[in-house]
C-alpha positions in Angstrom: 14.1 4.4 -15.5 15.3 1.7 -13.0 13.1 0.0 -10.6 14.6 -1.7 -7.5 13.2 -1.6 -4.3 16.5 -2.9 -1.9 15.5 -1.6 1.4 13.5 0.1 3.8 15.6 3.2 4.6 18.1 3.3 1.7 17.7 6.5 -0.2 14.1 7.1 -2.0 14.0 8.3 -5.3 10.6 7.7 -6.6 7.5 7.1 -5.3 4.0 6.8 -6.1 1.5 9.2 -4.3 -2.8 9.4 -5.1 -3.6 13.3 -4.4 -7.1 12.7 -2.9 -9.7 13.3 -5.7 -13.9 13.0 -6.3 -13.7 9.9 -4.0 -12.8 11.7 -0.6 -16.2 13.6 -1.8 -18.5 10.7 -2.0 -17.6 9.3 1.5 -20.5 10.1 3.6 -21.2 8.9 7.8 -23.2 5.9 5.8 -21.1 4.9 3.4 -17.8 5.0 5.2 -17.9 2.1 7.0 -18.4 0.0 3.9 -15.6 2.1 1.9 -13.0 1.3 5.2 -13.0 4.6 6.8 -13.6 5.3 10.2 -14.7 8.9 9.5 -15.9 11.3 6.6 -12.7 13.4 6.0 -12.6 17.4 4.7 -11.8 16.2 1.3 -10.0 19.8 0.4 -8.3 19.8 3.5 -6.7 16.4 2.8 -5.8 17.5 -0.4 -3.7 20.4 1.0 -2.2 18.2 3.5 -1.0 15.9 0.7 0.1 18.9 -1.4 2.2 19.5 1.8 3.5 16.6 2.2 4.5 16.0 -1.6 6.1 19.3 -1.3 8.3 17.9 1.4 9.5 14.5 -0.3 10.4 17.0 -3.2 12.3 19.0 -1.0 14.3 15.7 -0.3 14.6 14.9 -3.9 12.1 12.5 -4.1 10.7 12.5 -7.3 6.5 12.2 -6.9 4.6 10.1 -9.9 0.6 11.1 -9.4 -1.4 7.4 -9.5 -4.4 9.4 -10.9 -2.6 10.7 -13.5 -0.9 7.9 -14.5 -4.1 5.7 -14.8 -5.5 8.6 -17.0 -2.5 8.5 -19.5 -2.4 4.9 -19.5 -6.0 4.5 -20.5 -5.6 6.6 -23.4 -4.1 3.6 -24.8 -6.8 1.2 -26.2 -5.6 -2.0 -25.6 -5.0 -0.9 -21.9 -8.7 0.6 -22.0 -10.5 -2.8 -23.3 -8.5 -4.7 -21.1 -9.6 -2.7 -17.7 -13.3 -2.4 -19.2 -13.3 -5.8 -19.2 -12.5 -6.1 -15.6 -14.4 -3.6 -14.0 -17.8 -3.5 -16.2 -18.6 -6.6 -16.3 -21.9 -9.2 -15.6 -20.6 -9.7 -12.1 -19.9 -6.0 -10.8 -22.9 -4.1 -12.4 -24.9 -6.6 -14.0 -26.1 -7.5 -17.2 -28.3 -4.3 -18.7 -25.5 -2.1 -17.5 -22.7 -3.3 -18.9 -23.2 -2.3 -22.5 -24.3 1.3 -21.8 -21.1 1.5 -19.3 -18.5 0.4 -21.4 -20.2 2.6 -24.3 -19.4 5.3 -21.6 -16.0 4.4 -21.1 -14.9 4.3 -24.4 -16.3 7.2 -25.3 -14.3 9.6 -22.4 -11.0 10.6 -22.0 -8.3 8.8 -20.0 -8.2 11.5 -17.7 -12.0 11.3 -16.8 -12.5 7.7 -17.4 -9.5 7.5 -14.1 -11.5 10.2 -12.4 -14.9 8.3 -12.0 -13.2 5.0 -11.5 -11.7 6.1 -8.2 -14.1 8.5 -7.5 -17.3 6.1 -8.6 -20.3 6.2 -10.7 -24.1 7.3 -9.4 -27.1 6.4 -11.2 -27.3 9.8 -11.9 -23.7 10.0 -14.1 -25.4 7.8 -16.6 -26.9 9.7 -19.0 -29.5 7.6 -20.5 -31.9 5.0 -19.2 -30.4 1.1 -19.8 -33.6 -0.2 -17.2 -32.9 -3.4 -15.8 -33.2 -4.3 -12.5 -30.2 -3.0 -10.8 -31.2 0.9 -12.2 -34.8 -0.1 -11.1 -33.9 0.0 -7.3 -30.9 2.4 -7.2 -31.5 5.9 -6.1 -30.3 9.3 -8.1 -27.1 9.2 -5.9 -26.7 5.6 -5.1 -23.2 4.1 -6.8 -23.1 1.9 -9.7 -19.9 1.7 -9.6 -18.8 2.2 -5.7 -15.5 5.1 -5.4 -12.2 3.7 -4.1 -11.2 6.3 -1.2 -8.3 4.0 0.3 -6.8 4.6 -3.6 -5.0 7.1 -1.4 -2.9 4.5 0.6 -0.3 3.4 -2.6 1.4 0.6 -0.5 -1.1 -1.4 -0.5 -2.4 -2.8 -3.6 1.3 -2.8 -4.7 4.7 -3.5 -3.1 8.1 -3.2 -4.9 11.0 -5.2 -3.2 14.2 -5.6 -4.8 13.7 -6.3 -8.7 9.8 -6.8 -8.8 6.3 -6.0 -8.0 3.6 -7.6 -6.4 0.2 -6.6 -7.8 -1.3 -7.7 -4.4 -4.8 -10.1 -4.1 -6.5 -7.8 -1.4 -8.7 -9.1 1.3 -11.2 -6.9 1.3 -14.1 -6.6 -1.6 -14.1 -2.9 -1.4 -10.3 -2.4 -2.1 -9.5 -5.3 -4.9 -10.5 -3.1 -7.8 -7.3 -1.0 -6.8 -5.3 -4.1 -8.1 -7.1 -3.6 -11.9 -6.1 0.1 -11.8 -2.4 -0.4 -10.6 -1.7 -3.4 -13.2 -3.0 -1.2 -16.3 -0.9 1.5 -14.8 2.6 -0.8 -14.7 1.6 -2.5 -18.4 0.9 0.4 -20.3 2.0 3.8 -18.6 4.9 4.8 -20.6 6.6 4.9 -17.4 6.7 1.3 -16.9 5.7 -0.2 -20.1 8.8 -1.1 -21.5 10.5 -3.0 -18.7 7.1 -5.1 -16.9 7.8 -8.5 -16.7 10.6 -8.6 -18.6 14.1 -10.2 -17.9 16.0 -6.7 -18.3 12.6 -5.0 -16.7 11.3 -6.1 -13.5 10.0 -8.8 -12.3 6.2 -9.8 -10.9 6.1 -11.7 -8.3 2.2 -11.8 -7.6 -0.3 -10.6 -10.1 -3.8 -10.7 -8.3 -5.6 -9.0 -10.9 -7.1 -12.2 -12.4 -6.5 -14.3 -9.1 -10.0 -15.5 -7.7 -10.7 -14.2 -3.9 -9.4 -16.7 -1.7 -7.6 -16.8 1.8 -4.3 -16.3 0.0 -3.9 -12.5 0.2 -1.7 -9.8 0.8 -1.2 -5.9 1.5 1.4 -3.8 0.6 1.6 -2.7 4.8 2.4 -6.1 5.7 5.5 -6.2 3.5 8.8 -4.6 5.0 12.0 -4.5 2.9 14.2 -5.0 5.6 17.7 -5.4 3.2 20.3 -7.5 2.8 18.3 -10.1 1.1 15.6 -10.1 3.8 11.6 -9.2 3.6 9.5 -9.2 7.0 5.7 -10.1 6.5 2.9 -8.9 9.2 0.9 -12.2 9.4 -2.2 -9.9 9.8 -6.3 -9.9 9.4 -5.0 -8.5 5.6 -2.4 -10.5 4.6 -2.4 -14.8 5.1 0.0 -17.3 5.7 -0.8 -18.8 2.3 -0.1 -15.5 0.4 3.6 -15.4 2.5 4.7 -18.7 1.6 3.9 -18.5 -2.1 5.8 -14.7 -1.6 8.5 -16.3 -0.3 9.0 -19.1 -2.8 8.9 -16.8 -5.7 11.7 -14.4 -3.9 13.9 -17.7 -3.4 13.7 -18.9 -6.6 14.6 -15.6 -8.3 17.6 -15.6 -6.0 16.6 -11.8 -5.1 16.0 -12.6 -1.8 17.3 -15.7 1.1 15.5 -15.3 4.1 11.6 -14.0 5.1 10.4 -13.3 8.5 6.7 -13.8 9.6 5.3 -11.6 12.4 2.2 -13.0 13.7 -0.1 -10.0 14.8 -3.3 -9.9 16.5 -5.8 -9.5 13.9 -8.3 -6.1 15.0 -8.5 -3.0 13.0 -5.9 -1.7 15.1 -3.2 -3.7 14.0 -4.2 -3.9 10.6 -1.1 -3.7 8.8 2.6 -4.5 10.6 3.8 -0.8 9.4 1.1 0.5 11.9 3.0 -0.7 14.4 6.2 -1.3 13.3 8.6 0.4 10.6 12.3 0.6 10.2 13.6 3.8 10.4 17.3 3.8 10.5 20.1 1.3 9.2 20.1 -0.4 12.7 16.4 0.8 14.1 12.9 0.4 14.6 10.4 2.4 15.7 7.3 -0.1 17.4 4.5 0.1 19.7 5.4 -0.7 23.2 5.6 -4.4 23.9 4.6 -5.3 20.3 9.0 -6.6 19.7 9.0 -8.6 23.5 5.3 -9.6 22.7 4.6 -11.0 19.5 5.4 -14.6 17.6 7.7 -14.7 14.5 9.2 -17.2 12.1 12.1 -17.3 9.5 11.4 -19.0 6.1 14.4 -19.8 4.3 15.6 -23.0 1.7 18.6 -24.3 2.2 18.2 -26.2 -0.7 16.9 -24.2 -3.8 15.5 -28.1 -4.8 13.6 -28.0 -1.7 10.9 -27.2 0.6 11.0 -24.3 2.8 12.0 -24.3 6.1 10.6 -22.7 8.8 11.8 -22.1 12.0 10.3 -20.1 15.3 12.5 -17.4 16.4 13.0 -17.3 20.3 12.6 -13.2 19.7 12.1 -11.2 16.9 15.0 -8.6 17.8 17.8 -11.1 17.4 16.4 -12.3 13.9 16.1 -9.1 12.5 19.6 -8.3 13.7 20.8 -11.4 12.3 19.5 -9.9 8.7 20.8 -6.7 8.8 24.0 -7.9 10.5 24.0 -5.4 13.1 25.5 -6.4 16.8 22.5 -5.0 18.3 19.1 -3.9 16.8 17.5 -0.6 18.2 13.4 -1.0 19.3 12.7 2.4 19.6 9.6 3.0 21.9 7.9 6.2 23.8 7.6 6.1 27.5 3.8 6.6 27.4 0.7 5.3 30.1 -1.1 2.7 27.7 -3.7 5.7 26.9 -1.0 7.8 25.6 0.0 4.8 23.9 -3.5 3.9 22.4 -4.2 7.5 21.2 -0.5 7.6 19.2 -0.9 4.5 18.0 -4.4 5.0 16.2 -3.1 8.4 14.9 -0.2 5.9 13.1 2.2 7.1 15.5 5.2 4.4 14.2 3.6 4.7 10.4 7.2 6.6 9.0 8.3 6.6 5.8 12.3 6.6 5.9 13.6 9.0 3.2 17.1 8.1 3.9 18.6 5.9 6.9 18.0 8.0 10.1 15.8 10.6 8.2 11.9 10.0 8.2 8.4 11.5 7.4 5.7 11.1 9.9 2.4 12.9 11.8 3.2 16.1 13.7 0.2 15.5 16.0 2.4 12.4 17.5 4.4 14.7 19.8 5.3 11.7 22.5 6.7 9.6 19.8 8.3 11.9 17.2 10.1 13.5 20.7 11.7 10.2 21.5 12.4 10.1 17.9 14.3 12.9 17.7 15.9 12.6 21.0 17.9 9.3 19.4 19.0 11.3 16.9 16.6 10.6 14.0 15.9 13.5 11.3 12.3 13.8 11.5 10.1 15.8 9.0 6.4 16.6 10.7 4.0 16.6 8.4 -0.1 18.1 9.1 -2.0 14.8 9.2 -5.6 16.3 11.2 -7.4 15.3 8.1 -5.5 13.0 6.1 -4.9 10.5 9.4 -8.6 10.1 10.0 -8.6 7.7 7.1 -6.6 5.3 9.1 -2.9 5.6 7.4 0.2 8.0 7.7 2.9 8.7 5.4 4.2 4.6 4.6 0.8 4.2 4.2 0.0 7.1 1.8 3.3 5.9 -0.2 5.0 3.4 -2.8 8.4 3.6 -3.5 9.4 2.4 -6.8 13.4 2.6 -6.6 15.2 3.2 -3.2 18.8 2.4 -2.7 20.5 -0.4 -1.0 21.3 -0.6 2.6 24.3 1.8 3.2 27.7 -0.3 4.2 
């Protein structure tokens, strides 16, 4: 199996999807906020709205890998298994009387249910003996040990494929980062990908943030647009950093995979959390954005002239014309609805521009974003409406819920 991310609208062929497990059932009005959700969702609902829209990329010939699954079979292999117990049960995340009798636990289950409680989390009660210690001493029956990772659902994030690599992406928030431990055991040892990580004929990986310290250099897979033609457009965002971009960028230029990077600074509010929620490409020569957000917002182009040197960064005068300039079209296509700004607001928090391009001009997106998906069509775009009442209350539409591992080049 190949893996080569070389676009953002070339032709998927795989992609990895979370169907929404225990973890959806664990989010509770107090807990949400904490976990990153705005909302409690009807966790069987979602999970037929992702059957749905699985069913649909299918239908496409988009071949679906399951991230739960894959985590499963991957910890069946010991040294996979020691090496994530070591980096989830530890001193530091549950403290010292309960890390024996949790890794005791984890060794003892299957790979299956070991993946199952490490998304979904561990309450006091799932232990079944009594370790004491001081952390068990205040906990409550149903209070986590081990807290679930709901926004597992939203694949692009912790990782990002473009062109011949992976980045195994240093998170900015506490409550997502243990997504990063789960996704590298799942590219070293899932049969899948074994074989070819970080290997010269295998793929390359150009950020590992599994064992990188919290720090202000971080990134999300959201933020990181495939643009083509040798060209990767960062959102500048509350979740990713200028730091983590320019040590992105290096690592592209010196693998020769990839010439030129452009920044987008965005306002940073929940909002405009990632640049896919209010910007993604969705045809060989077209974006779809949030009105004003093209005219509006500040961007740069990274490049090095000299592969000795240092980069160079230079302010665009407008982001249209240096995106054009990469995908050496005459003229670039902002594709906006004609809304009042409340319109606007309500599309935009229901990720009306979140699409995931299955082919150039073909796309997957919310059906409830009628005023955007009609301008959509109405420029000739193939748009496949997918049911999003409950699955879009976590803050994330179909890019979001998505990571492509191979998609083909830009068409000529």
């Amino acid at each position: 199996m190949s893996f080569d991310v070389a676009s953002e609208v070339g032709q998927l062929r795989r992609v990895i999807l979370h169907r929404p497990g225990l973890e959806l059932s664990r989010l509770t009005p107090s807990n949400c906020e904490a976990l990153l959700f705005d909302d409690v969702l009807w966790a069987s609902r979602a999970r037929e709205e992702h059957d749905a829209f699985a069913s649909d990329l299918r239908e496409r010939g988009v071949e679906v890998l399951y991230y739960a699954q894959m985590l499963g079979e991957a910890l069946e292999d010991p040294e996979a298994r020691e090496w994530a117990i070591e980096r989830v049960l530890n001193e530091r995340t549950v403290g010292p009387s309960l890390v024996e009798p949790l890794q005791r636990m984890s060794r003892e289950a299957d790979g299956a249910t070991l993946a199952r409680y490490w998304i979904g989390g561990v309450v006091r009660e799932d232990i079944s003996n009594h370790p004491g210690g001081l952390l068990w001493s205040v906990l409550g029956d149903d209070d986590f040990v081990l807290p679930p990772l709901p926004n597992t659902l939203f694949t692009r994030d912790n990782s990002a494929w473009m062109y011949g690599g992976v980045t195994l992406n240093p998170m900015s928030k506490p409550a997502r980062r243990r997504e990063t431990i789960h996704t590298g055991v799942i590219y070293r040892w899932h049969p899948i990908f074994r074989a070819a990580f970080d290997r010269a004929d295998g793929f390359r990986v150009w950020l590992d943030g599994v064992d990188t310290p919290a720090g202000p250099a971080t990134v999300e897979g959201g933020d990181l647009l495939v643009v083509g033609n040798g060209t990767l457009m960062i959102g500048v965002s509350e979740r990713t950093s200028p730091q983590a971009v320019e040590i992105l960028a290096q690592r592209l230029f010196d693998s020769g995979q990839a010439q030129r990077v452009i920044a987008v600074q965005l306002p940073r509010s929940r909002a405009f959390m990632h640049l896919d929620t209010v910007m993604t490409m969705v045809d060989r020569d077209a974006f779809v954005a949030y009105p004003g957000l093209v005219e509006s917002v500040e961007s740069y182009t990274l490049t090095r002239p000299d592969p000795e040197g240092p980069l160079r960064v230079n302010r665009n005068q407008a982001l249209a014309p240096a995106l054009a300039d990469a995908l050496a079209v005459d003229r670039l296509r902002i594709l906006t609805a004609d809304m009042d700004p409340r319109a606007a607001e309500r599309e935009q928090w229901d990720d009306g521009n979140n699409f995931l391009a299955l082919a150039p001009g073909v796309i997957v997106g919310y059906e409830r974003n009628e005023r955007t998906n009609g301008m959509l069509r109405d420029h000739g775009i193939d748009l496949v409406a997918v049911a999003g009442s409950e699955l879009g209350r976590g803050r994330g539409g179909p890019r979001c819920m998505s990571c492509p591992v191979q998609r083909d080049p830009l068409p000529a």
